[in-house]
C-alpha positions in Angstrom: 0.0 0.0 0.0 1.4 3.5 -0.8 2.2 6.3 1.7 -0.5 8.7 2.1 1.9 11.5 2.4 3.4 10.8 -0.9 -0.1 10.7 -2.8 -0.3 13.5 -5.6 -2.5 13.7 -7.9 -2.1 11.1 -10.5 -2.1 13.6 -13.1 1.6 14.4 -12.0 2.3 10.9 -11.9 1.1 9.9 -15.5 2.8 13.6 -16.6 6.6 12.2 -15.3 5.9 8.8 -16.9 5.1 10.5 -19.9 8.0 12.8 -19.9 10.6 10.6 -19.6 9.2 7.7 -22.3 8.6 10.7 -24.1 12.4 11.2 -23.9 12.9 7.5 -25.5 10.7 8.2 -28.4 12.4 11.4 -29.3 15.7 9.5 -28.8 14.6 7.0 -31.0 13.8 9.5 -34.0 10.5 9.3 -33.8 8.2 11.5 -34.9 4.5 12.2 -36.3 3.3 11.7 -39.7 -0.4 11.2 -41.0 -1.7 7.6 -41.2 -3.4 5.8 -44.0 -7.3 5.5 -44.3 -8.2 2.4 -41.6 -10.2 0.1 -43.2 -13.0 -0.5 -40.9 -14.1 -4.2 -41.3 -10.4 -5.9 -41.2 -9.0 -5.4 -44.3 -5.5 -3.8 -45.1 -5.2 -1.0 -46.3 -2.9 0.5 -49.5 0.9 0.2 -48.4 4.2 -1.5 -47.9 5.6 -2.7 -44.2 4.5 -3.9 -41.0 1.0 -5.1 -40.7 -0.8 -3.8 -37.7 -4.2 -5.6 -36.3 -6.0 -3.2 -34.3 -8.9 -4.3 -32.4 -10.2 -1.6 -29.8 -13.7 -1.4 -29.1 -15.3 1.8 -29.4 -16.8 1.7 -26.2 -13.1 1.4 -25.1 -11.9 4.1 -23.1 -8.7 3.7 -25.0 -10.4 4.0 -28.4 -9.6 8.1 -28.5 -6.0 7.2 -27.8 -5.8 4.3 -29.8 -6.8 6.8 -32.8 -4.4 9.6 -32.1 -1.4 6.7 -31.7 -2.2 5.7 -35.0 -1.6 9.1 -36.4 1.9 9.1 -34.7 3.2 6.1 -36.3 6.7 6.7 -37.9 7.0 3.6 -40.0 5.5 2.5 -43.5 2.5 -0.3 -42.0 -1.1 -1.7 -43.7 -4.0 -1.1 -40.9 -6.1 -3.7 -40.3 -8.6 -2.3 -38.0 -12.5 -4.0 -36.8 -14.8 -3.1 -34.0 -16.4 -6.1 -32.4 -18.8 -4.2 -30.7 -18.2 -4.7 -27.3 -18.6 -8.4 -28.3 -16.2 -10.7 -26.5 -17.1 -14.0 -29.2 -16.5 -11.3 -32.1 -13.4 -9.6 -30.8 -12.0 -13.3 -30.7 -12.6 -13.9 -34.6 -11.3 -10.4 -35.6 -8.2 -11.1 -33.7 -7.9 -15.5 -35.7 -8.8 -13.5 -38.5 -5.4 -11.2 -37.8 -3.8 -14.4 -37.1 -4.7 -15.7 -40.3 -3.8 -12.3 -42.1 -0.3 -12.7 -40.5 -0.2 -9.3 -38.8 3.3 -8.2 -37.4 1.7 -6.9 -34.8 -1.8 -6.8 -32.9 -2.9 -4.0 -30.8 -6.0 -4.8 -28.5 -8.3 -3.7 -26.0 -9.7 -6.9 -24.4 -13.7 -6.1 -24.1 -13.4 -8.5 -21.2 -10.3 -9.3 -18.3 -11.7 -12.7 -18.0 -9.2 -14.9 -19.6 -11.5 -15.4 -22.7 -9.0 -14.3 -25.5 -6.3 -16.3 -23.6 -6.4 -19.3 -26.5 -6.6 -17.1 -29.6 -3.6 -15.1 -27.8 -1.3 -17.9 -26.9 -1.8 -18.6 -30.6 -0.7 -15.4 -32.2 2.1 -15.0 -29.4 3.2 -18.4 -30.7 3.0 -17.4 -34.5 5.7 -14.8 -33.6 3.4 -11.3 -33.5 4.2 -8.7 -31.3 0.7 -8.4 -28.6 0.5 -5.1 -27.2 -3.1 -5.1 -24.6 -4.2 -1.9 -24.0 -5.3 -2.4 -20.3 -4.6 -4.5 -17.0 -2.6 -7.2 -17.4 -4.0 -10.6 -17.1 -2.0 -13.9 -15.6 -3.3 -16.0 -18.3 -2.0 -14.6 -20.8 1.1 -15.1 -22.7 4.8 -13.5 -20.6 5.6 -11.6 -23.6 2.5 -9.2 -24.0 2.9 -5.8 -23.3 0.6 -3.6 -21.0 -0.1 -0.2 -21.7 -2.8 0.9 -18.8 -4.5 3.5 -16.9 -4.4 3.4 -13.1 -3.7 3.0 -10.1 -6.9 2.5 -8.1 -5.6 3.5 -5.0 -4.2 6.5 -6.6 -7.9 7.1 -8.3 -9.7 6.7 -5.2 -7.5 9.2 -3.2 -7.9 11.6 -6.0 -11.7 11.5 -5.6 -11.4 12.1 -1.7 -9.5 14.9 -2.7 -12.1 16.5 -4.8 -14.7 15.9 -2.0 -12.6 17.7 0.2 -13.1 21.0 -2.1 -16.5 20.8 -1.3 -16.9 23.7 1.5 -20.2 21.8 2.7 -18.8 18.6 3.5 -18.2 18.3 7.8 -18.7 15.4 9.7 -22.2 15.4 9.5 -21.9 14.6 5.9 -22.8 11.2 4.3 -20.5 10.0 1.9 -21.3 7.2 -0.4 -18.7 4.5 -2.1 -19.7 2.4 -4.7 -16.8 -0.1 -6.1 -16.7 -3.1 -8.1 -15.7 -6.4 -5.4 -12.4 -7.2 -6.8 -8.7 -6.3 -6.4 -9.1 -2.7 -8.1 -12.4 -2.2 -6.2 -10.6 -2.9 -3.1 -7.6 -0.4 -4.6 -10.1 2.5 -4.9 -12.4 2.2 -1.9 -9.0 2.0 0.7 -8.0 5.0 -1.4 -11.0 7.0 -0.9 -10.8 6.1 2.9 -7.2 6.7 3.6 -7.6 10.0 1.0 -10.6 11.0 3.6 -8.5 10.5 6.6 -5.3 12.3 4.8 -7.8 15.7 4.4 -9.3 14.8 7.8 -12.8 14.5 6.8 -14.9 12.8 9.4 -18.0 12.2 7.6 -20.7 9.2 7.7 -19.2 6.9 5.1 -20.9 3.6 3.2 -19.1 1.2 1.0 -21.6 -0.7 -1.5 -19.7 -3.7 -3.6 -20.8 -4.5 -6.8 -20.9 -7.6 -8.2 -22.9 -7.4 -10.7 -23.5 -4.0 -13.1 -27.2 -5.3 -13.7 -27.8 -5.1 -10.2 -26.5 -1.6 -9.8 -30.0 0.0 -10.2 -31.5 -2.5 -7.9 -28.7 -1.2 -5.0 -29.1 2.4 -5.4 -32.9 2.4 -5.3 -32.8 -0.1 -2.0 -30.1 3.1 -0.3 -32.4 5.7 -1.4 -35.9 4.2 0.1 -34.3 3.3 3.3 -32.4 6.1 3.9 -36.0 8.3 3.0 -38.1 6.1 4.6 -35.9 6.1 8.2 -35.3 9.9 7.8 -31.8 9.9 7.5 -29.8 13.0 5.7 -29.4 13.0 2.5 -26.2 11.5 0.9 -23.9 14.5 0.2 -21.2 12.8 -2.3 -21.8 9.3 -4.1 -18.5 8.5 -5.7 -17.4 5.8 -7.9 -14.3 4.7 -10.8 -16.9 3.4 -12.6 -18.7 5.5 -15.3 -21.1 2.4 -15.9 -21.8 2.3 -12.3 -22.5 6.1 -11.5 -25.0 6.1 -14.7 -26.8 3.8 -13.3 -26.9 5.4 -9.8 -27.8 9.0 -11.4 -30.4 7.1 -13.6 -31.8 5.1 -10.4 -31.7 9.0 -8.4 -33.7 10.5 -10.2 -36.3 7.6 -11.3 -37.0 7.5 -7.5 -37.4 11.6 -7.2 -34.1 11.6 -5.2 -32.3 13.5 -7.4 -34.8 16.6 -8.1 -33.5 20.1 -9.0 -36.9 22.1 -7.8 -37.0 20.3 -4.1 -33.5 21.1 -3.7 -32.3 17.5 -3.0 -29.4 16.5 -5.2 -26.4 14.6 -5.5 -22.5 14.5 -6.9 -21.1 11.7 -8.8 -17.4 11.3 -10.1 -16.5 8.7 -12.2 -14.1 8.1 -14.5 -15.9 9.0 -17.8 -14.8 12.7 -18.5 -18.6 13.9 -19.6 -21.4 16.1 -17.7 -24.3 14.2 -17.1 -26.6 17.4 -18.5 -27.9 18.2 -15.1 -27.2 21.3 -14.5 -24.4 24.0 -14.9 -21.3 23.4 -16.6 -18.6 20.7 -15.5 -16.3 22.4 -13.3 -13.8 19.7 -12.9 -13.5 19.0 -16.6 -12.7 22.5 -17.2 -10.4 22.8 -14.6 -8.5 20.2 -15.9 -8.7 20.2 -19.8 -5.5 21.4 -20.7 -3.9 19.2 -18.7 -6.0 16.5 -19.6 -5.3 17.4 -23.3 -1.4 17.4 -22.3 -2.6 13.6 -21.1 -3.7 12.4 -24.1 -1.2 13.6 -26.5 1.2 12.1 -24.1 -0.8 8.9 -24.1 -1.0 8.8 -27.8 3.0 9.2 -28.4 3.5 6.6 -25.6 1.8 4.0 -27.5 2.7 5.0 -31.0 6.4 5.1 -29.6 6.3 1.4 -27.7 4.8 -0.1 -30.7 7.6 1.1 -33.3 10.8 0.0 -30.4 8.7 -3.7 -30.1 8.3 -3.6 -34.0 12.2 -2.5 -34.5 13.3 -4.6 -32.1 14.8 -1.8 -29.6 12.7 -3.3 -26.9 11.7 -6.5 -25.9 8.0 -7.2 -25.2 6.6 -8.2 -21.6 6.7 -4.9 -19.9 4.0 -3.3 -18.0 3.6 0.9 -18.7 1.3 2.0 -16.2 0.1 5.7 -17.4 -2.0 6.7 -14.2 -5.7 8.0 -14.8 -6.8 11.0 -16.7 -6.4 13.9 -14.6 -9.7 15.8 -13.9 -11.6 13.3 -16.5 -14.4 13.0 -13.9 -18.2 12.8 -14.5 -19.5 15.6 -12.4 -23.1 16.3 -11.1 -24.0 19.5 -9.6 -26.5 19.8 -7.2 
């Protein structure tokens, strides 16, 4: 577990780690050029060189980078780039179908962590092509993949106790809701909004609700609104969450119930990692406050993956490391009340 006092905001964190694989790419002469037309159902595209199989969904939160990486690449390549539509079965044919295609190199972003592509990966590992995953790593996999991904949780759920401690209202009378996913990131997050609580000394009334299950989400959030208006009990001050899934859900369930009503004065706050406002109300703060340096983020983001994918493909590194890039400063969903 990390040391409170040390915790920044990840911004900083993903900003350094940028900076100084930043310094590698420029070192290794690279630099942007505009890419060919993608094909959009698989099939190259006009060109000589390396043949890249991108597979990103574009419900992927790595889909915006995944574009602007593909912008950046400094080599002659033939795209070969399909949406499976958030379809695990589908995601694993496009990938046999890159297999078959003999790509150089296959960039994905797994629509699932649960071991399902592990087969159709050990294949195209042991046909030779360069895997980079776009997101957490996954023991089943194959040693040699490499990992670009967002996080840490801890770091994430810090960040977020953080934020509620800019709220002037909040005092320890508040009640302060945590909704996180039961697994090892959901335990990540929730100890960092707790220790990131006790770090800005905020004393307030605090409730952690696991999720197991995202269709259930709904189901959980009406169950704390009823009791909690049918006992009496203050209104929940902050709901917060990594999950953008999860805190649509919640704001959905709010104000299906009439928790969430703008006339009556009774509202909530949501972040969540999902970088829109819901439409509820005035602008979103946070997104502004952070947009250039989210901007900075992404650029960064984009050159860190365009750049690991030409050393792997050059052979200037090998493949099986793990490039953690932090979370997307300020890329919150934010509710106003």
């Amino acid at each position: 577990m990390q040391n409170n006092t040390t915790k920044k905001r990840t911004g900083y964190l993903a900003a350094i780690l940028a900076a100084v694989l930043l310094c590698l790419i420029t070192f290794m002469g690279f630099a942007a050029k505009p890419a060919p037309t993608a094909s959009a159902d698989g099939e190259p595209t006009s060109g000589e060189g390396y043949r890249i199989g991108v597979s990103v969904p574009d419900e992927s939160p790595y889909k915006e980078y995944m574009n602007s990486a593909i912008s950046l690449f400094d080599f002659d390549y033939e795209l070969l780039e399909s949406n499976c539509y958030n379809d695990v079965a589908m995601q694993i044919e496009i990938i046999y179908n890159f297999i078959v295609l003999q790509v150089d190199a296959l960039i994905i972003a797994p629509v699932a962590n649960d071991g399902s592509l592990q087969i159709v990966l050990d294949q195209a590992y042991n046909e030779g092509i360069i895997i980079v995953v776009l997101g957490e790593p996954n023991p089943d996999y194959p040693d040699g993949i490499t990992y670009i991904m967002q996080g840490d949780y801890y770091d994430l759920g810090f960040n977020h106790a953080e934020w509620i401690f800019q709220n002037p209202d909040i005092n320890e009378e508040s009640v302060i809701y945590v909704y996180y996913y039961l697994n090892e990131n959901g335990d990540l997050y929730k100890q960092g909004v707790i220790d990131g609580l006790a770090t800005f000394g905020i004393f307030a009334n605090v409730e952690c609700i696991p999720v197991t299950d995202l269709n259930k989400v709904y189901d959980q959030a009406e169950a704390v609104f009823k009791m909690r208006e049918e006992k009496g009990l203050p209104d929940i001050d902050e709901i917060v969450t990594y999950s953008t899934a999860i805190a649509e859900r919640i704001l959905d369930c709010s104000y299906a119930v009439g928790y969430h009503d703008d006339t009556s004065g009774i509202g909530i706050r949501a972040f969540a990692y999902g970088g829109t406002d819901s439409g509820d109300g005035e602008a979103n703060e946070l997104d502004e406050e952070y947009k250039e340096e989210y901007e900075n983020y992404k650029q960064l983001t984009a050159q860190i993956i365009a750049g690991t994918v030409a050393a792997l493909l050059n052979g200037e590194i090998n493949g099986g490391s793990i490039i953690s890039l932090g979370f997307a400063p300020g890329y919150a969903k934010y509710v106003s009340k």
